[in-house]
C-alpha positions as CSV (number, residue, x, y, z in Angstrom):
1,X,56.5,-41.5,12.0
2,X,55.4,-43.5,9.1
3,X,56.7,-40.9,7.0
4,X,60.6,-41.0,7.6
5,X,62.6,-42.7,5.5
6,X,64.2,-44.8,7.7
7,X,60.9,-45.7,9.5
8,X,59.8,-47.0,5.9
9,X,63.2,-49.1,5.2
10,X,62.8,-51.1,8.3
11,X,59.1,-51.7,7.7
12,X,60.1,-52.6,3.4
13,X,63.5,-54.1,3.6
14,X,63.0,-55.9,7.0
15,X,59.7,-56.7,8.5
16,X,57.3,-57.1,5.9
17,X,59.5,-59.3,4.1
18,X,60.4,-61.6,7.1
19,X,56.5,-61.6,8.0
20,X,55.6,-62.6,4.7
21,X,58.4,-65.3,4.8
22,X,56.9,-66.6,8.0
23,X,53.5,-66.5,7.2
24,X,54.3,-68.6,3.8
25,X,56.0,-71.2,6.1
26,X,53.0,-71.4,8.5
27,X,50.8,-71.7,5.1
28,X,52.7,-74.5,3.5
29,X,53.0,-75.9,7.0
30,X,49.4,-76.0,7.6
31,X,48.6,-77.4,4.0
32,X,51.1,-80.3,4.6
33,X,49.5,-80.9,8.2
34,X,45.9,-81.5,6.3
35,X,44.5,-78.0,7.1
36,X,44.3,-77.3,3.8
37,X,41.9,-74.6,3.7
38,X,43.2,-72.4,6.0
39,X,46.4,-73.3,4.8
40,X,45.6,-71.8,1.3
41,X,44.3,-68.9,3.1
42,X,47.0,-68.0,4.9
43,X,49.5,-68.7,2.0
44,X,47.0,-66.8,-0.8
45,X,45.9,-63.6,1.6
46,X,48.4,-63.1,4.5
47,X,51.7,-63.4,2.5
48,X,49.9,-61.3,0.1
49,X,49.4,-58.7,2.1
50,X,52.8,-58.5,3.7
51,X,54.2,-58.6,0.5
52,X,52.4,-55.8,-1.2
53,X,53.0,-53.7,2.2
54,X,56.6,-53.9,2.0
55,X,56.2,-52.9,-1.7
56,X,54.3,-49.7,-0.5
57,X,56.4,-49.4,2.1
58,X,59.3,-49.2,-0.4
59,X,57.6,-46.7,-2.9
60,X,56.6,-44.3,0.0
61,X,60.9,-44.6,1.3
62,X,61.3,-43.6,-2.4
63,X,58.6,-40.6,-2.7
64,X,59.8,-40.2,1.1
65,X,63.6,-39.3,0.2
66,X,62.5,-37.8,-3.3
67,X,61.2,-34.7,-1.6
68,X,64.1,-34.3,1.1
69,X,63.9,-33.8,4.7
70,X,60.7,-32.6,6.7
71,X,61.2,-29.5,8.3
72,X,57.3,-29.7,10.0
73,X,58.0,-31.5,12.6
């Protein structure tokens, strides 16, 4: 499932992006609110992640359409 294209454009175009939106707003918020340790935590690691998984995300779409449709299924 993690293997079709279109699978791989929600998760790169959509989701990661969005959670990594959120997460950055929940970061800064918690900074601003005086929890800045977690805050910088949240904004340095979390966003991080979301962000470099809709990069992958978006490499394995590309990699995904490069060798044409999957006829093992």
């Amino acid at each position: 499932m993690l293997k079709k294209p279109e699978t791989l454009f929600v998760l790169g175009y959509m989701l990661l992006p969005l959670f990594a939106l959120l997460s950055a707003i929940v970061g800064l918020t918690m900074i601003l609110g005086g929890n800045k340790i977690m805050g910088i935590i949240v904004l340095v690691v979390i966003t991080q992640v979301f962000a470099f998984g809709a990069f992958f995300a978006l490499r394995a779409r590309k990699t995904a359409l490069l060798q044409g449709p999957d006829t093992g299924e």
